[in-house]
N, C-alpha and C positions, 0 to 999 in steps of 0.2 A: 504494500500500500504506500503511495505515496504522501511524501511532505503534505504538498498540496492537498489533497484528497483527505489524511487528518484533520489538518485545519474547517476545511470543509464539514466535515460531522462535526467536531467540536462548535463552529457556525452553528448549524443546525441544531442541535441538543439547545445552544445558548439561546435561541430563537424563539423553541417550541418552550423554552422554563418561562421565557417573557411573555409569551400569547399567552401562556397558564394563567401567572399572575397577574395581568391584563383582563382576563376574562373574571376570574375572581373578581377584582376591584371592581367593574365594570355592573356584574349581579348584584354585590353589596350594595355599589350607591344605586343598583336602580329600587333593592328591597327600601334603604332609607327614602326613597323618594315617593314610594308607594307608602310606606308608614309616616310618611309627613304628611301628604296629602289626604290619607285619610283621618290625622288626627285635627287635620284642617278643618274638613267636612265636618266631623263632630260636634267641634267647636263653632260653625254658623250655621250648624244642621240644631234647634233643638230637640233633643231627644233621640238624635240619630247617632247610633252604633249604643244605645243604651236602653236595655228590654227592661221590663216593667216585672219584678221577681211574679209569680206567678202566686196566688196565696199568700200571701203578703196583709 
C-alpha cells in the first residue's frame, strides 16, 4: 500500500469521525429547537401541553 493511499484512508476515517459528530450536533440543536418551541407554545397557548388530572 502506498504512502499516498495511507494518507488517503486516514483522510477518510478523519472525515466520516467529523460527518458523525456533525450529524450529532446537528439532531441535538434541532431536539432543543423543537423543545423550545414547544415550551413557547405552552407559554401563549393557555392551557396547552397541560391536561386537567382526571378526578381531581
Amino acid at each position: 500500500m502506498s504512502h499516498y493511499h495511507t494518507d488517503l484512508l486516514r483522510l477518510q476515517r478523519h472525515l466520516e469521525m467529523l460527518l458523525r459528530a456533525l450529524t450529532a450536533s446537528t439532531i441535538a440543536e434541532q431536539e432543543a429547537h423543537r423543545q423550545a418551541a414547544e415550551r413557547a407554545r405552552e407559554l401563549r397557548e393557555p392551557g396547552a401541553g397541560r391536561r386537567p388530572e382526571v378526578g381531581v
